[in-house]
Structures are given as C-alpha cells and as structure tokens.
N, C-alpha and C positions, 0 to 999 in steps of 0.2 A: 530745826535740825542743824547739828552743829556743821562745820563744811571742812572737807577733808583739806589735810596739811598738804602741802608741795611734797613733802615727801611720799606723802599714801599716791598722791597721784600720781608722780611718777611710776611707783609700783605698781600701781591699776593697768597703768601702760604699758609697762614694761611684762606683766602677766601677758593682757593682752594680746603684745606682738607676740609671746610665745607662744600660746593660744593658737594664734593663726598662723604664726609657723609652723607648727607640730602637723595644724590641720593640711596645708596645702602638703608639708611633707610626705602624711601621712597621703592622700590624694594623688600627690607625684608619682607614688611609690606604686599604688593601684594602677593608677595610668601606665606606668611601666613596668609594670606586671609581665614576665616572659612567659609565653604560652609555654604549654608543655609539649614536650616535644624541642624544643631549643634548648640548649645549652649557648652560654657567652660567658668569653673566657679573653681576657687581656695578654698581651705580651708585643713584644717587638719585630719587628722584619729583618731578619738576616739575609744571609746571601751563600752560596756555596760556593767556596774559595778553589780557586783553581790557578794551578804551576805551569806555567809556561816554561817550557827545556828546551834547549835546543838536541837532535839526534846524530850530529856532529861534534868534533872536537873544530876547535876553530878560536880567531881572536874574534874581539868582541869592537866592531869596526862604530858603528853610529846607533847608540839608542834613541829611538825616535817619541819617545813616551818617556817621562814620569813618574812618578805617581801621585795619586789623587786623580792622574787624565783619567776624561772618559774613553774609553774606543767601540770602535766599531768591529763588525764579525766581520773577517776577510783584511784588516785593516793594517797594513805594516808598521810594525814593532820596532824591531833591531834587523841588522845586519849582519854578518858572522865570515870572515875571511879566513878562508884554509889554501893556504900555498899548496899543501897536496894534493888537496883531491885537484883544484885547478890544473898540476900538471899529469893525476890521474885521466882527468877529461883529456886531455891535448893527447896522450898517449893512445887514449881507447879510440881518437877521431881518427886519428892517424892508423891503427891498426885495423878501423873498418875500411879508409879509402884504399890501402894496401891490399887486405884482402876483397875487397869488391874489384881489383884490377886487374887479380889472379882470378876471379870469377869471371871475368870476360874474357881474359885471355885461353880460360880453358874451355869456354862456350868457342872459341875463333878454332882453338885447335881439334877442337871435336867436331866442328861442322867440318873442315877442308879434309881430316881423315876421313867419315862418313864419307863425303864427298869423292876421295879418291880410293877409299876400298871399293865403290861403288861402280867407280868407271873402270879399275882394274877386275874385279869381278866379270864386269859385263863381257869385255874385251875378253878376259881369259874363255868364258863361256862362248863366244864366237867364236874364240879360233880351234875349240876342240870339236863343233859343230861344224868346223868347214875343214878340219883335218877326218874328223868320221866320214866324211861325207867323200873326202878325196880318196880314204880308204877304200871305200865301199866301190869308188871307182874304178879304181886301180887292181884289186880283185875282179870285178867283175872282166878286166881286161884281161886279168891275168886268166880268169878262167878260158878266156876266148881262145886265146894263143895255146894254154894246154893244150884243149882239143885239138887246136890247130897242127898242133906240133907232133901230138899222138897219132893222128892221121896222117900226118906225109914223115913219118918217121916210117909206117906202112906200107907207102903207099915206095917211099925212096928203097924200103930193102927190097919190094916187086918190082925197080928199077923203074916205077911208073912217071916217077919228078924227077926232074934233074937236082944235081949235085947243089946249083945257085939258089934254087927255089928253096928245097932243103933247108941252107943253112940261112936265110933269108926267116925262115916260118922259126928256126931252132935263136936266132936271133932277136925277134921280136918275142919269145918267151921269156928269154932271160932277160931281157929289158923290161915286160912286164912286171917278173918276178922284185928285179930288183924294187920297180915302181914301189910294187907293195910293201918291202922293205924301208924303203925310205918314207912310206904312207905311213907307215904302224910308228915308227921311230919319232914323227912330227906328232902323231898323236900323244905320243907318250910324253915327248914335251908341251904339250897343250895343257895336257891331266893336267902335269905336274906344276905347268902354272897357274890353272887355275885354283887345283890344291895352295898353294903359296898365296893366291890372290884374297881365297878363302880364310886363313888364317889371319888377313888384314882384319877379319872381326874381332878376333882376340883381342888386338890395338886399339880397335872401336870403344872396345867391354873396356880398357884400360883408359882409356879417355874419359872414357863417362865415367869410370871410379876415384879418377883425378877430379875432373867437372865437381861430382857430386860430395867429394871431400873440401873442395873449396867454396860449395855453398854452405858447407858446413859450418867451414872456418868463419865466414862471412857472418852468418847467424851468431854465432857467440862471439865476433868482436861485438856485433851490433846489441847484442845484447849486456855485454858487458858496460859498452858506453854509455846503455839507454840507465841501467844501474847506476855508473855513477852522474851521471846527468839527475838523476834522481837525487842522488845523494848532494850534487852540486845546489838543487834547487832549495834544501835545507838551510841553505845559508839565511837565508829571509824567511824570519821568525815575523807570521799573520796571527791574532786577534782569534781563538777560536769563537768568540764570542762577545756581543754586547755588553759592555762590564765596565767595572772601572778599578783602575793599577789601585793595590793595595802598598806595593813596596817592588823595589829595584834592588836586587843584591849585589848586582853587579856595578863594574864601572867600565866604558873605552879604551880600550888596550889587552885589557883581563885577556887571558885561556880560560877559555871553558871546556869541558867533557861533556860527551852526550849524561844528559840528566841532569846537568847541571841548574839551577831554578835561574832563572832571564828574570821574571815576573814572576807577581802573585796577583790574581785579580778576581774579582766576584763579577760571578755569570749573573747577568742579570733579567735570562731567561732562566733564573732555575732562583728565584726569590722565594722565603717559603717565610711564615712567621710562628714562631716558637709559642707555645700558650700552653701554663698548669691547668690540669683539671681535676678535683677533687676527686679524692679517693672514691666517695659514694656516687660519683658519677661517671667514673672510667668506663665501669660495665656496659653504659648506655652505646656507648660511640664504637664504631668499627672505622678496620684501611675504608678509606673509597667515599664515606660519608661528605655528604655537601657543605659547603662553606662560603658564607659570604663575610667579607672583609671589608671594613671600614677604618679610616684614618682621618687620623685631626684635618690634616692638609689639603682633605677631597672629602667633607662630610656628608656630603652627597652622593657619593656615589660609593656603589657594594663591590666588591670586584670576587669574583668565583674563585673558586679555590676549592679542593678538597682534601681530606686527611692521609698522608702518605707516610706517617710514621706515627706508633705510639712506642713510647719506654716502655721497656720491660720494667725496668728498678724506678720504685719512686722514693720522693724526696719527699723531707720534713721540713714543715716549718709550726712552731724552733726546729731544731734540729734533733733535741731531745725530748722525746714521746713519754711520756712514763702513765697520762691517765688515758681515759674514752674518750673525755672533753679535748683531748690533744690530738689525739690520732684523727679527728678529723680534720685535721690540718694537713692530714698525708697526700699527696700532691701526683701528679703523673705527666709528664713531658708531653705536649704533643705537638707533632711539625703538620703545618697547612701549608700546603703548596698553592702556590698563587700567582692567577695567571696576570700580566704584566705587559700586554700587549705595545700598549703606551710609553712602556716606560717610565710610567709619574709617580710606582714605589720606588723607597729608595731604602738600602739597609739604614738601620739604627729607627726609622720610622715609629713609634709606638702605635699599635692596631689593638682592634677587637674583632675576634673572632664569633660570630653566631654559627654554633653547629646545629645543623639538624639531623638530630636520630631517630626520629619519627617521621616515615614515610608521608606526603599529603600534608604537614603542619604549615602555616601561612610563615612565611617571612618577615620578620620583625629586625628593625634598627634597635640597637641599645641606644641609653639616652644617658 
C-alpha cells in the first residue's frame, strides 16, 4: 500500500481536529442547552443618574468632591454661602429673643393686675358688707328712738315728761336719723367701689389679650426663624446617595440659583442592566419577573434582580427590515434592576441576564 504524502496527512489531521471540534462544539452546545422556561439575554449595567441642586441662591464656597469620587449617602459635597439669608437668621433670632421678652413681660403684668384686681375686689366686698351691716345698725337704732320719740312726744303734750327729757328722746332721733343717713351714703360709696373694683376685670380681659397676642407674636418670629434656619441649613449640599460624581458644572466662587446642577452622580442603589430581547420572546416576560445576574468580574456569583421596565417601541437590527428572515432581528429594551447590596456592580460592567418566565424552572448559569 502506497503511504500517504505529508500533504494528505496533514489533511487527515487537519479534517480530524475539525471533526472533533464540530463534535465537542456540537456537545458544548447540548450541555448548555437553556431549559425552557429561561430566557438569557446580554447587555451592560448602567446606573440612574442623578442632579444634585442646591434650594438656595448662594456662592459656591468649597467643593469637596470631584468627579470620578465615590461618595457616600449622607456625605458632604459642597458648601454654599449666602450673606442673606445669614443676616435673615440674625434678624429672625433677634426678633424671637425680642418678642419672648414681651412674653414675659406681659405674663409679669397680668399676674400683678390679676393679683391687685383681686385684693381690690376683696376689700371693696368687705367694706359694703360692713357698711350694710352698719346700716342695718343704725336703722335698727333709728327705729328705737322713733318709737321713743313718738311716745314721749305723748306722753310731753299730757304734760307727763318734762321739757329736758323731751327734747333729750327728740335729740337722740335725729341723731339716729342722721346715723342712718350717713349709713346709706358710706354704702353707696362701698357699691360704688366695689362696682370700680369690679371693672378691674375688664383690665384683666386686656391683659390677657395683650399676653395672648404676644405669644402670638412669639410663635411666628419662632417660626419664621425656625424657616430660615432651615433654609440656612441648605448651605451644605449631602450625598443623597451611594454613587459616584459623574461631572462638576460648577467652580468656587460661582452664584448659583436654587436648581442649579452642583453634581451629577449615579445612585448606586438604583443599578439596573439594560438587555435586547427578541421580538418572539417579548411575549414571554412580564414587570416583576425574576432575574439572576452574572458578570465577568464575580463569575460566580448570581446577584437577584428583577424586570422593572420593558420598551414599548422596539429596535432593529439592521435597522432596515424589508424580509421575515430580518424581522426577527426586531429587538425590545428591557431594564433589570439589581440588587447591589455590596456594591461590587459597577456601571459600564458587561452582564447576562437569565430571566425566568416560567414559574418552578431550575436556575441555570449561561456559559
């Protein structure tokens, strides 16, 4: 038998490996066979970008970040100096300690009125209690001496009392009489100051109306203050979030306007990774569907996620569709939100996405 040339052998070889490449290919392929019920779908990790403003007008005193930095939630940013509002604050402190002084002063002047309508009330009340009282005296005398007087008035025209006795009895009447007179006249000035003493409440009512208008006043400076204390606190622009600066528009010295963008930075609580799904597979997948996520950088490990957005409008690729054979290239957005406890995604990451739209399907790694 003749013996093959360096050439055939080569080619015997060269069949061969392909041979057994095609086969393991073809065996790879089986091996990673996706169950039904998954779908896996490539694309990259973005991030959602978010504007840092300040809600003040103000200069732009120390940036304290970057960009490229990573930050921290809670983490100081910039600074932000406003001459005004700082002398807004001084103003507001000053017109709560002002009116908190009128607050107490009209707390001082409402207790000591209180205080002496209380004792001139009382007083007035005794002394028309101890003028009735002398009244009632004084009448009851005067009755005495009436009769007295009507009887030896009797008794003096039957010549029965002398002349001295007489005018003795006729004497101590009109001295009672008078008594009573001068009884009723101290009552009537008793009334009438305790009427006077009584109106000290009206004063009272006015004090307390004062009082209760200067807590008033007190409440709205304090509130006013506590406003711009708020608004003061604005100056120190924090970190809403775990992220990292995308870009600085600004520079130190700048005016800024409330709204103005400080930063731009991707949350990196809110990482989600973008991935086409074919047209004849859109139907399969709903929001909410589970997702496990895998990347070059941690090929071991899945990290959860699930579907929080699909496009409504899909893409081509090419771009121009014209047969059947093309249109299955028609494509559909879909965003996986993923959870990133860690922190070890990072935008621009290339991922693969395994969805499952089949309730119960085992979980499989692409390969």
């Amino acid at each position: 038998m003749k013996k093959p040339t360096l050439r055939q052998t080569l080619i015997i070889i060269a069949v061969s490996i392909a041979v057994l490449s095609l086969s393991w290919f073809i065996w790879d392929q089986i091996r990673q066979k996706i169950p039904e019920g998954l779908i896996v779908a490539s694309g990259r990790i973005e991030g959602r970008e978010v504007t840092i403003a300040p809600k003040i007008q103000g200069r732009v005193k120390s940036p304290l970040v970057d960009e490229s930095d990573t930050v921290k939630r809670g983490q100081l940013l910039a600074e932000i100096v406003s001459d005004q509002l700082e002398a807004r604050y001084l103003n507001a402190r000053e017109s709560v300690s002002l009116s908190k002084a009128q607050v107490e002063q009209a707390t001082v002047d409402l207790g000591f009125t209180i205080k002496d309508a209380a004792a001139a009330i009382n007083a007035a009340e005794a002394a028309v209690k101890a003028a009735r009282a002398q009244l009632e005296k004084t009448r009851a005398v005067l009755e005495k001496t009436r009769r007295d007087f009507e009887r030896y008035s009797s008794l003096f025209q039957e010549q029965l009392v002398s002349a001295s006795d007489f005018d003795r009895v006729r004497m101590n009447h009109e001295t009672s009489l008078a008594d009573v007179n001068v009884a009723e006249k101290e009552l009537q000035r008793a009334e009438a100051n305790l009427e006077a003493a009584l109106a000290a409440k009206d004063i009272v009512n006015i004090k307390r109306s004062h009082l209760q208008g200067a807590e008033a006043n007190y409440k709205a400076a304090v509130a006013r203050m506590q406003e711009v204390y708020a608004d003061l606190q604005e100056t120190k622009i924090y970190a809403p979030a775990d992220g990292t600066i995308l870009s600085r528009p600004v520079e130190v010295g700048e005016i800024v306007n409330p709204g103005t963008p400080l930063y731009v930075m991707v949350d990196m609580d809110k990482l989600y990774l973008k991935v086409y799904i074919p047209e004849p597979d859109i139907g399969k997948i709903r929001l909410g569907n589970e997702v496990r996520v895998f990347v070059d950088a941690f090929p071991d490990k899945a990290f959860k996620g699930n579907i929080t957005k699909i496009y409504e409008q899909a893409e081509f690729t090419p771009k121009a569709v014209e047969t059947r054979e093309e249109r299955v290239k028609l494509v559909f957005g879909v965003e996986v939100s993923v959870e990133n406890p860690e922190r070890l995604l990072k935008p621009g990451m290339p991922g693969d996405a395994v969805i499952r739209w089949k309730e119960g399907t085992p979980w499989t790694k692409p390969r």
